[in-house]
mmCIF file as Biopython writes it, N, C-alpha, C and O atoms, coordinates in Angstrom:
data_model
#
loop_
_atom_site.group_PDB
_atom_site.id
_atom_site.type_symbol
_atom_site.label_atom_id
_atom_site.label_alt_id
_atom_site.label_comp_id
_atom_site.label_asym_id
_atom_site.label_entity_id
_atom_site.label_seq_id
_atom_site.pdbx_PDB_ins_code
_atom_site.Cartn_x
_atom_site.Cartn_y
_atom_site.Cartn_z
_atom_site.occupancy
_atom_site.B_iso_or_equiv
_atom_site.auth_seq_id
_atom_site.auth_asym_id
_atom_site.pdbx_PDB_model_num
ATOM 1   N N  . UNK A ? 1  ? 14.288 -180.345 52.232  1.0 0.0 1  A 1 
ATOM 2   C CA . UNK A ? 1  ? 13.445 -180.271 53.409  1.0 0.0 1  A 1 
ATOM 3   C C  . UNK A ? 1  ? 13.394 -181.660 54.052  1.0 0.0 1  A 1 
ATOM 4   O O  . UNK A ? 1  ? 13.179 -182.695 53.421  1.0 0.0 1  A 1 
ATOM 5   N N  . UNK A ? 2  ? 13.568 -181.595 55.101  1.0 0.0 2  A 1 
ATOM 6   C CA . UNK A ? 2  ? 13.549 -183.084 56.040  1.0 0.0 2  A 1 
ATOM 7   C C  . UNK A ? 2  ? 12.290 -182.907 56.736  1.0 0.0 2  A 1 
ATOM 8   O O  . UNK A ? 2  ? 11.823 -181.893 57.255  1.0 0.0 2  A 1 
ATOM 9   N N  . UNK A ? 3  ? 11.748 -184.292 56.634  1.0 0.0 3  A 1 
ATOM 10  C CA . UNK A ? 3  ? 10.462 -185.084 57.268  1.0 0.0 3  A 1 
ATOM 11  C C  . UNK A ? 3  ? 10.464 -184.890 58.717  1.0 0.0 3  A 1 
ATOM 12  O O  . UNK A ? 3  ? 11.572 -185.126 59.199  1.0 0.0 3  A 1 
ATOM 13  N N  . UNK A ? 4  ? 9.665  -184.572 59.478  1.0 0.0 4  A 1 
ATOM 14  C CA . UNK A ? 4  ? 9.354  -184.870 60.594  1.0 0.0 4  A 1 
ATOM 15  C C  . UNK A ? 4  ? 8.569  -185.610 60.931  1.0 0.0 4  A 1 
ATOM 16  O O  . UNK A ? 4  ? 7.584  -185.817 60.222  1.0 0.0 4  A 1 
ATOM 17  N N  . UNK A ? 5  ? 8.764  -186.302 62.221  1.0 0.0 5  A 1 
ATOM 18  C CA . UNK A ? 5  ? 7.840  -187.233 62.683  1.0 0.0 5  A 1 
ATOM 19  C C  . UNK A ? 5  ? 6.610  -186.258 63.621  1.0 0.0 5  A 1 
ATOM 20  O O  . UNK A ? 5  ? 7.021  -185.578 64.561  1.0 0.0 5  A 1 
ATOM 21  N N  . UNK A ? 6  ? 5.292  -186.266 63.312  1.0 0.0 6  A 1 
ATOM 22  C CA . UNK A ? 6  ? 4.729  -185.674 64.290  1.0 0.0 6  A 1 
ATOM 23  C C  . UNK A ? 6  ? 4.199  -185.941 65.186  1.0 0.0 6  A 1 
ATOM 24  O O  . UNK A ? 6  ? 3.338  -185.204 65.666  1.0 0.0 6  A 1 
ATOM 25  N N  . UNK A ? 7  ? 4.621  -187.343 65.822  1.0 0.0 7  A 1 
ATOM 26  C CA . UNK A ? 7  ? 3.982  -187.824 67.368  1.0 0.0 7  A 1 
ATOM 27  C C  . UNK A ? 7  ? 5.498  -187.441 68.168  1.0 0.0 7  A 1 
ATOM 28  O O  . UNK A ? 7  ? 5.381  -187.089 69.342  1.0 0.0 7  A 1 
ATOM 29  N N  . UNK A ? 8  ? 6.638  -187.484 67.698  1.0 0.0 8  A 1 
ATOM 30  C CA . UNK A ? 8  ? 7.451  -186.444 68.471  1.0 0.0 8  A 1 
ATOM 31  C C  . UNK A ? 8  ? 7.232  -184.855 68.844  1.0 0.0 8  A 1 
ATOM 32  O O  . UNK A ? 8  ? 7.346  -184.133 69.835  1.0 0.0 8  A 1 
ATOM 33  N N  . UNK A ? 9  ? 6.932  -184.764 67.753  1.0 0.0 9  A 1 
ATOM 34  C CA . UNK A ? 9  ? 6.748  -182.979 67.631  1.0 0.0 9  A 1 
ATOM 35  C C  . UNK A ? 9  ? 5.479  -182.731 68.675  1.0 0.0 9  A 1 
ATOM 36  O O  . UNK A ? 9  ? 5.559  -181.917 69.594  1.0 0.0 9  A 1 
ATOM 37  N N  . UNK A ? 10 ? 4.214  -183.593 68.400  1.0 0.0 10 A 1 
ATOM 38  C CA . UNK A ? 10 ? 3.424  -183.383 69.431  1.0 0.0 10 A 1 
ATOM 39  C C  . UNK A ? 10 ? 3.629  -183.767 70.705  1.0 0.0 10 A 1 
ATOM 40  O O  . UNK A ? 10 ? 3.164  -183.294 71.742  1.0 0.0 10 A 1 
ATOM 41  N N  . UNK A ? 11 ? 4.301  -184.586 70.548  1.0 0.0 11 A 1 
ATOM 42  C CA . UNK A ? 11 ? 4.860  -184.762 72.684  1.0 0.0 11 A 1 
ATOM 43  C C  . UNK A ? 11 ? 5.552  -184.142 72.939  1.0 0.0 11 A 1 
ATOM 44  O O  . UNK A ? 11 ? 5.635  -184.051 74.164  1.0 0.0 11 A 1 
ATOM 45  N N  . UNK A ? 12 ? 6.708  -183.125 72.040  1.0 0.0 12 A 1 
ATOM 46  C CA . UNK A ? 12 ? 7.498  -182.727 72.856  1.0 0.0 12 A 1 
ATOM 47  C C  . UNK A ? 12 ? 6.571  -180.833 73.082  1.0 0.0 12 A 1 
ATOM 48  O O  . UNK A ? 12 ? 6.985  -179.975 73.862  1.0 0.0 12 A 1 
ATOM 49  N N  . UNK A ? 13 ? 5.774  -180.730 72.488  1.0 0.0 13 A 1 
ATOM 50  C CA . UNK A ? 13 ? 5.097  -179.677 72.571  1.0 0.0 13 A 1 
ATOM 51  C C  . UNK A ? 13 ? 4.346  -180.246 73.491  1.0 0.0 13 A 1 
ATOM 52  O O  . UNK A ? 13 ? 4.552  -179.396 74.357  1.0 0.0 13 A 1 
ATOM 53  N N  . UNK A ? 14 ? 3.387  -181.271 74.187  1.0 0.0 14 A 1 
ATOM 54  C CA . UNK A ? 14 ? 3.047  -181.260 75.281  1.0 0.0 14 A 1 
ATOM 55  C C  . UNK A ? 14 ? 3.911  -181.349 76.369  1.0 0.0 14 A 1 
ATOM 56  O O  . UNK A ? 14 ? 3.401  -180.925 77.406  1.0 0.0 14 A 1 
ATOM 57  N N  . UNK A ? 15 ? 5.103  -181.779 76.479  1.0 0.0 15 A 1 
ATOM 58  C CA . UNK A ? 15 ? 6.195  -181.962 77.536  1.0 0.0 15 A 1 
ATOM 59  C C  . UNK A ? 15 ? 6.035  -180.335 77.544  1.0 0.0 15 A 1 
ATOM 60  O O  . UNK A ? 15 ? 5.780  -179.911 78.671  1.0 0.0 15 A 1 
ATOM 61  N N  . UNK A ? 16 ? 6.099  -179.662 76.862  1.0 0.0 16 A 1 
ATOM 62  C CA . UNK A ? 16 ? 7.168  -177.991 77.241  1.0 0.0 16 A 1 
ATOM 63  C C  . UNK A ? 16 ? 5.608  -177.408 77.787  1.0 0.0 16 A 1 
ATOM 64  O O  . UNK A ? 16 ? 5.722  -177.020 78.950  1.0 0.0 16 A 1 
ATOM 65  N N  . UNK A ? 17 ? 4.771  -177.312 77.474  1.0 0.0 17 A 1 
ATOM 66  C CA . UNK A ? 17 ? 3.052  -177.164 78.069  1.0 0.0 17 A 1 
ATOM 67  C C  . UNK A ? 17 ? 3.202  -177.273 79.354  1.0 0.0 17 A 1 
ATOM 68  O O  . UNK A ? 17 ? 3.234  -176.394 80.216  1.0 0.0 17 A 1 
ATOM 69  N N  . UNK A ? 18 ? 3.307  -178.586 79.446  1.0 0.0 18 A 1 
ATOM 70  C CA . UNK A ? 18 ? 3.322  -178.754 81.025  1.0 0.0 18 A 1 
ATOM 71  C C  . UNK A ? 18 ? 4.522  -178.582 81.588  1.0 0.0 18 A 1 
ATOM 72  O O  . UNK A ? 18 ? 4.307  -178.616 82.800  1.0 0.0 18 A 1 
ATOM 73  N N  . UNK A ? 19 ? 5.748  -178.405 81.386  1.0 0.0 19 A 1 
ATOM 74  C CA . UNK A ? 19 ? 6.764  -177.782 82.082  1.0 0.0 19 A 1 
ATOM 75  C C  . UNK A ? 19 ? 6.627  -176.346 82.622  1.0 0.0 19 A 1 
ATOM 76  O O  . UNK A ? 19 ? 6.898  -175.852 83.716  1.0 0.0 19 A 1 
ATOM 77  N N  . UNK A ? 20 ? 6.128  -175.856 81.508  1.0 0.0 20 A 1 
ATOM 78  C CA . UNK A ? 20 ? 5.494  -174.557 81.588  1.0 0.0 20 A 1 
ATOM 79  C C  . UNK A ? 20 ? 4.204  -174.062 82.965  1.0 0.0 20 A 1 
ATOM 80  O O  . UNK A ? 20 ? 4.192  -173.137 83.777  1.0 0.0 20 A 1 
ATOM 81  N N  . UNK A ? 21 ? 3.269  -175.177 82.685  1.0 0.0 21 A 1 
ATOM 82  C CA . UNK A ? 21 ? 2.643  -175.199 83.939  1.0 0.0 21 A 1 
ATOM 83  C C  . UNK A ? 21 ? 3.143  -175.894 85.093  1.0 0.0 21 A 1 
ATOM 84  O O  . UNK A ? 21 ? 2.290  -175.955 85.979  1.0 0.0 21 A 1 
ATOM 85  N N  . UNK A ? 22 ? 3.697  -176.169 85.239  1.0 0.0 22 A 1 
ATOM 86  C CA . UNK A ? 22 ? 4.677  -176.556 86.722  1.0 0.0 22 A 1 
ATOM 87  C C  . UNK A ? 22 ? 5.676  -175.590 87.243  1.0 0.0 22 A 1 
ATOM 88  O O  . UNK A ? 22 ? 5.854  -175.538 88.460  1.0 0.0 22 A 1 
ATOM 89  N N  . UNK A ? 23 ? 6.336  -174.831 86.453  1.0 0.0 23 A 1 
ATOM 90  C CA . UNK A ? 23 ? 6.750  -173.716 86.991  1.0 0.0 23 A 1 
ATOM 91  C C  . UNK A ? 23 ? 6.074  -172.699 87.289  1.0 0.0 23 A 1 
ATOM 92  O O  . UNK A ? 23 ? 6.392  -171.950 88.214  1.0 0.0 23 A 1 
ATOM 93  N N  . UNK A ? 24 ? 5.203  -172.557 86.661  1.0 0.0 24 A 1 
ATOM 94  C CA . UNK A ? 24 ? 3.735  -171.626 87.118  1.0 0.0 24 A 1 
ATOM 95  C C  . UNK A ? 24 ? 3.456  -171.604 87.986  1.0 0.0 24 A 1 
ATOM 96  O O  . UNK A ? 24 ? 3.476  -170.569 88.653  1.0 0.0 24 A 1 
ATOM 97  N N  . UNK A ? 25 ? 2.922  -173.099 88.568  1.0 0.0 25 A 1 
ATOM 98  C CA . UNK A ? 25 ? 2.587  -173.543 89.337  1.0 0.0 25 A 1 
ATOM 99  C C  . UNK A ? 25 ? 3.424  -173.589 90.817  1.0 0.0 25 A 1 
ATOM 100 O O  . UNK A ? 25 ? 2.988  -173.302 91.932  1.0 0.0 25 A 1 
ATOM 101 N N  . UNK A ? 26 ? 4.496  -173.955 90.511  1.0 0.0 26 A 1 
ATOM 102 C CA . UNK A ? 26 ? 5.763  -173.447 91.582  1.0 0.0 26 A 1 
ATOM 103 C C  . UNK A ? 26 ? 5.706  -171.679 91.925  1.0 0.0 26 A 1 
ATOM 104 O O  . UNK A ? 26 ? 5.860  -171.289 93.083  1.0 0.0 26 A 1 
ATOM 105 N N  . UNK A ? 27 ? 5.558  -171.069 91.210  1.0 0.0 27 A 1 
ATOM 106 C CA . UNK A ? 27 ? 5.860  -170.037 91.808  1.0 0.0 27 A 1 
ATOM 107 C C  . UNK A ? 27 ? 4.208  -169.511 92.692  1.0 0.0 27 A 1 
ATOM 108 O O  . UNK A ? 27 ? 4.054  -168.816 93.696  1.0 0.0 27 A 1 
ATOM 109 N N  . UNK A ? 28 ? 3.357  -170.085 91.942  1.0 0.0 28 A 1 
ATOM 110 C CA . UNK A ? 28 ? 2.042  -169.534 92.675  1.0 0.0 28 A 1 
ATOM 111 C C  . UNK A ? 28 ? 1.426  -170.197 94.296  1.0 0.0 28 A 1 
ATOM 112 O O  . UNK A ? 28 ? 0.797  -169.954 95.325  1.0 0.0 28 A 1 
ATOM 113 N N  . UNK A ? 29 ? 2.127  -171.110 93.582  1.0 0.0 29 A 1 
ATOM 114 C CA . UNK A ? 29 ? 2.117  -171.987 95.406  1.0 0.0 29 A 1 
ATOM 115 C C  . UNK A ? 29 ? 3.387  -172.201 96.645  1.0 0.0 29 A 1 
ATOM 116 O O  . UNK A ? 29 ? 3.394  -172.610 97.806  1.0 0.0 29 A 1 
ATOM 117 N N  . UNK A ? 30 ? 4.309  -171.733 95.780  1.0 0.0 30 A 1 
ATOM 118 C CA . UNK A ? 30 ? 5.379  -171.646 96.815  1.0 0.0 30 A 1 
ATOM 119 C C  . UNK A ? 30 ? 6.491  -173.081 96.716  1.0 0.0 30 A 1 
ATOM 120 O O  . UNK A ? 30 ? 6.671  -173.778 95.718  1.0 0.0 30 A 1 
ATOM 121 N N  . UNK A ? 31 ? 6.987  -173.202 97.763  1.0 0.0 31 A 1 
ATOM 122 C CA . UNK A ? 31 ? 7.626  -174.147 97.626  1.0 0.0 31 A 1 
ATOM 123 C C  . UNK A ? 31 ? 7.505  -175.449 98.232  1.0 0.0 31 A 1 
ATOM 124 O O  . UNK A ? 31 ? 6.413  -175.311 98.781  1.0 0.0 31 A 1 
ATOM 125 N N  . UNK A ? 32 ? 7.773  -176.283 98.427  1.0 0.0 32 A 1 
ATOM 126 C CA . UNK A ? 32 ? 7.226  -177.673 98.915  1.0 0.0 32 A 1 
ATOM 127 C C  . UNK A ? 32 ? 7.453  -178.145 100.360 1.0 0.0 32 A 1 
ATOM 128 O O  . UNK A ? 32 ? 8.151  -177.666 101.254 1.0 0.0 32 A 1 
ATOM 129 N N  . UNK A ? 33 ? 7.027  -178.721 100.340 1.0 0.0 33 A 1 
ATOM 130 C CA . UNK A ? 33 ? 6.825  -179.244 102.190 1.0 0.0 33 A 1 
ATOM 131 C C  . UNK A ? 33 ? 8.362  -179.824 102.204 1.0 0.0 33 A 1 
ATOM 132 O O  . UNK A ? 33 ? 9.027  -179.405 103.151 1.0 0.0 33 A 1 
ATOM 133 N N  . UNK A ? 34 ? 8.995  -180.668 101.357 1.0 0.0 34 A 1 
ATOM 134 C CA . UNK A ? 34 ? 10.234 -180.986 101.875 1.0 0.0 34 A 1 
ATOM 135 C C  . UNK A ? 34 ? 11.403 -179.731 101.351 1.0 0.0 34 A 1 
ATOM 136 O O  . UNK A ? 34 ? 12.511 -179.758 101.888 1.0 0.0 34 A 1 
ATOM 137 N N  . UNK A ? 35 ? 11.161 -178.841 100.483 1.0 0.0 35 A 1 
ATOM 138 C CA . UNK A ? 35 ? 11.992 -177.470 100.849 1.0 0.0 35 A 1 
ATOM 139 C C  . UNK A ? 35 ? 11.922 -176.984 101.933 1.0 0.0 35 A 1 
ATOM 140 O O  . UNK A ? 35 ? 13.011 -176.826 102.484 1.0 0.0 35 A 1 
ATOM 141 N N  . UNK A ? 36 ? 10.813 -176.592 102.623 1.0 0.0 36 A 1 
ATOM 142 C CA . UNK A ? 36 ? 10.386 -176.120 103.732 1.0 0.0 36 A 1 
ATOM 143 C C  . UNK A ? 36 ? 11.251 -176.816 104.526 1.0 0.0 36 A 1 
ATOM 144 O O  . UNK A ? 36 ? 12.288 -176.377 105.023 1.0 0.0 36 A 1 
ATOM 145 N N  . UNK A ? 37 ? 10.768 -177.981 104.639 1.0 0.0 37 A 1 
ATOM 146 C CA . UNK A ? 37 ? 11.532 -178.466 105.706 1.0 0.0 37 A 1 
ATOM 147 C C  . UNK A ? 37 ? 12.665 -178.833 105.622 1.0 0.0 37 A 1 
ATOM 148 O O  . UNK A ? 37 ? 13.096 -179.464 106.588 1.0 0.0 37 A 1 
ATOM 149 N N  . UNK A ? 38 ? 13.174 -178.697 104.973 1.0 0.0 38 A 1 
ATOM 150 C CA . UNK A ? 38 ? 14.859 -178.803 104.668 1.0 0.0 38 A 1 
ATOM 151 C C  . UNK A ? 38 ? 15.680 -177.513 104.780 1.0 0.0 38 A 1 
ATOM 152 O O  . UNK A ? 38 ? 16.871 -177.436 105.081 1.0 0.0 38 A 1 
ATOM 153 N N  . UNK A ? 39 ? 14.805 -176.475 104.474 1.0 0.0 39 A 1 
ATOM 154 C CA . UNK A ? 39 ? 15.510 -175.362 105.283 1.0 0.0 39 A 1 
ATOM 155 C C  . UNK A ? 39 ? 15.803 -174.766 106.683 1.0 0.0 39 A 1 
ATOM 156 O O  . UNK A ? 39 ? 16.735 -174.270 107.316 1.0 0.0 39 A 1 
ATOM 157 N N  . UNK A ? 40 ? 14.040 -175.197 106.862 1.0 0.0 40 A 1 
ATOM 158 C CA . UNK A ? 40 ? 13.729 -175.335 108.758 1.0 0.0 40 A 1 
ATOM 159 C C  . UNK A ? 40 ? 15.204 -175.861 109.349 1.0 0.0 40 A 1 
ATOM 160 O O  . UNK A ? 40 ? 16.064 -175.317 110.042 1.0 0.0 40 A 1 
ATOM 161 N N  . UNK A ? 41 ? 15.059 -177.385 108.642 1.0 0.0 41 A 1 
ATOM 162 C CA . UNK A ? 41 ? 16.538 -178.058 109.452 1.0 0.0 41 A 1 
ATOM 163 C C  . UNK A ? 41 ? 17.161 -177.462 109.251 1.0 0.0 41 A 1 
ATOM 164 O O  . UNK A ? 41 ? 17.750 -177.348 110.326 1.0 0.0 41 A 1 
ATOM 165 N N  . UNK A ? 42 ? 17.756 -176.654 108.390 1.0 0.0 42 A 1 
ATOM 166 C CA . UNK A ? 42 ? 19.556 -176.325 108.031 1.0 0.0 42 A 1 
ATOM 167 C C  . UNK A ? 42 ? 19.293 -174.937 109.209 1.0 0.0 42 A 1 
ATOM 168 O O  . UNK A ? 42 ? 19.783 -175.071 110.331 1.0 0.0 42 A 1 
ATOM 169 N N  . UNK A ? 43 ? 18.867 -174.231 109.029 1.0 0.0 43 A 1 
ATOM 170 C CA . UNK A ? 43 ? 18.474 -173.161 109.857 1.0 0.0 43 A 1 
ATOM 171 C C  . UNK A ? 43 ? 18.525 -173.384 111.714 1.0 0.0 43 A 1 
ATOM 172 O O  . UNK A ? 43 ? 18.843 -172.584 112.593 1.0 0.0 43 A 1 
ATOM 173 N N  . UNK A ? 44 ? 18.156 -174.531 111.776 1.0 0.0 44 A 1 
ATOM 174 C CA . UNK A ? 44 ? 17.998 -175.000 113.029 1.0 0.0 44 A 1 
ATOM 175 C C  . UNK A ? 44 ? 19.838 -175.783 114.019 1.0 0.0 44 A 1 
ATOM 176 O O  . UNK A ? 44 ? 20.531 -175.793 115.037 1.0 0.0 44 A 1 
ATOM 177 N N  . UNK A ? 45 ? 19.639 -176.297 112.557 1.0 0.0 45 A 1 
ATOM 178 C CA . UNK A ? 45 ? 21.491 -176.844 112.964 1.0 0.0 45 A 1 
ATOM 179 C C  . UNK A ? 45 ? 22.410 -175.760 112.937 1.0 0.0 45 A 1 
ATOM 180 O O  . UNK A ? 45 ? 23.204 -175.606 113.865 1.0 0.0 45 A 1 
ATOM 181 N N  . UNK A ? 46 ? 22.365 -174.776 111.681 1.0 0.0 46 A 1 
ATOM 182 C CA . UNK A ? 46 ? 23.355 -173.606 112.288 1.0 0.0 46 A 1 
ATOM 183 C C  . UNK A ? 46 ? 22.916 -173.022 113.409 1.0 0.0 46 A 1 
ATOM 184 O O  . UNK A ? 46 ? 23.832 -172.376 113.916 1.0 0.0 46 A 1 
ATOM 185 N N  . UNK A ? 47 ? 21.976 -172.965 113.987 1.0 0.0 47 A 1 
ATOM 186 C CA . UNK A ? 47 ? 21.973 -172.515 115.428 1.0 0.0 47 A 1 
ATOM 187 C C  . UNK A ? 47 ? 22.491 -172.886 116.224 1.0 0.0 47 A 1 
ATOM 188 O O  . UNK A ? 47 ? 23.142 -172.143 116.959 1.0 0.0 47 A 1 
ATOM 189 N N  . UNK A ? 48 ? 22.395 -174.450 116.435 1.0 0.0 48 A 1 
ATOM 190 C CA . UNK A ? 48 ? 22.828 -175.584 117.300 1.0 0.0 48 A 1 
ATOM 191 C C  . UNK A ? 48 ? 24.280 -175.084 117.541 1.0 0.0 48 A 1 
ATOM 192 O O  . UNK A ? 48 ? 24.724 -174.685 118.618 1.0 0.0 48 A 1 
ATOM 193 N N  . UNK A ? 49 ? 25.207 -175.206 115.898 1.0 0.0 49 A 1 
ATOM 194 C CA . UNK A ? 49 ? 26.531 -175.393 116.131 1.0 0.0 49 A 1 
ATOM 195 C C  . UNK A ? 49 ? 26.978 -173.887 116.640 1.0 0.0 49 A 1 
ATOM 196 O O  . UNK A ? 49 ? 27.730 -173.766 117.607 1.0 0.0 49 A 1 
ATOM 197 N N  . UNK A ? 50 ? 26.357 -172.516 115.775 1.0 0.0 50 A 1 
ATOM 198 C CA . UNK A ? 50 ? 26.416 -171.454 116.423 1.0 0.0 50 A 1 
ATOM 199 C C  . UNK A ? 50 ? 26.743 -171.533 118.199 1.0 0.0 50 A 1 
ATOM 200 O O  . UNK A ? 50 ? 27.847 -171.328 118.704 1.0 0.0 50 A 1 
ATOM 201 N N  . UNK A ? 51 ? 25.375 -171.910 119.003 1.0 0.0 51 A 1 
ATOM 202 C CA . UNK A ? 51 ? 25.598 -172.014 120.072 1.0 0.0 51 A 1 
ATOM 203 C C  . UNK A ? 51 ? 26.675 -173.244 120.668 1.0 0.0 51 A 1 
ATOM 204 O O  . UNK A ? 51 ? 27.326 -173.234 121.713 1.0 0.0 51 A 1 
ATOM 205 N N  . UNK A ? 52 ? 26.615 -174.112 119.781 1.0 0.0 52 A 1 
ATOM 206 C CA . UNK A ? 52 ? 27.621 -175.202 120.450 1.0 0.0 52 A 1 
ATOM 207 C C  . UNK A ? 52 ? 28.932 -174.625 120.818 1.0 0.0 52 A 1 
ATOM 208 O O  . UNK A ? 52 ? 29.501 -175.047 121.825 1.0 0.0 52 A 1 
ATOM 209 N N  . UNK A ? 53 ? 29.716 -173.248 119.738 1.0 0.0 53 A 1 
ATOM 210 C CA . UNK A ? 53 ? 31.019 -172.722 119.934 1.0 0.0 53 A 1 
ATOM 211 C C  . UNK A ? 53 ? 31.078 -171.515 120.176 1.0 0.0 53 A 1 
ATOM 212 O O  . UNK A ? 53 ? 31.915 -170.788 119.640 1.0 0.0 53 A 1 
ATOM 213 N N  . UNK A ? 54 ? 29.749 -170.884 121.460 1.0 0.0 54 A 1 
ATOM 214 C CA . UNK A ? 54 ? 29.804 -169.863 122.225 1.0 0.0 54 A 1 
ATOM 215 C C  . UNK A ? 54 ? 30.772 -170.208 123.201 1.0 0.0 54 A 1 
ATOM 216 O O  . UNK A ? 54 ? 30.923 -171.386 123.526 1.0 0.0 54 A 1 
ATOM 217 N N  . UNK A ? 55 ? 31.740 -168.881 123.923 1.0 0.0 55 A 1 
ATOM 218 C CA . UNK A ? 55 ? 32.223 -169.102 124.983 1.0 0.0 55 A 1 
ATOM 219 C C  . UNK A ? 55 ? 31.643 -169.208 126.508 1.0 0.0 55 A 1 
ATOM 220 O O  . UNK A ? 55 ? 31.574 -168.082 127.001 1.0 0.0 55 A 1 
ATOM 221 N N  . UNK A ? 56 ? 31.304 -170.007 127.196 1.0 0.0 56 A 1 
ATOM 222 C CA . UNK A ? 56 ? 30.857 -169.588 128.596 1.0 0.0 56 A 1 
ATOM 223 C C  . UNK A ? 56 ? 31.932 -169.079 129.638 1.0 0.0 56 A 1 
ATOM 224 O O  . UNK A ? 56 ? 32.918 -169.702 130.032 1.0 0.0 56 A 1 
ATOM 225 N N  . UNK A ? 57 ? 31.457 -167.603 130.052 1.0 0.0 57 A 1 
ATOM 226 C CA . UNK A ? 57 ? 32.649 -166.539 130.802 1.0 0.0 57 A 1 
ATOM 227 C C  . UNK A ? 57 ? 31.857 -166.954 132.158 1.0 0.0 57 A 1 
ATOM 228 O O  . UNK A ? 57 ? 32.214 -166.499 133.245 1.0 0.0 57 A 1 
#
């Protein structure tokens, strides 16, 4: 049987705790102001170029 250290064992059981609550937390609040807005943009530029390589008849 091998020794463990238990101030590892206990941090890494608080690390996974709170990983745990941050994804929680992600899904109950959504996603973040710079997702948001990083999609806004991408969304906004394929429009741009969309319309940039319409034909005018």
């Amino acid at each position: 049987m091998k020794p463990i250290n238990l101030n590892k064992a206990r941090k890494a059981k608080a690390r996974a705790e709170k990983s745990a609550r941050a994804d929680a937390n992600a899904v109950k609040f959504g996603p973040s102001k710079a997702e948001k807005n990083s999609v806004t943009s991408l969304t906004q530029k394929r429009s741009r170029d969309l319309d940039g390589h319409k034909l005018d008849k």
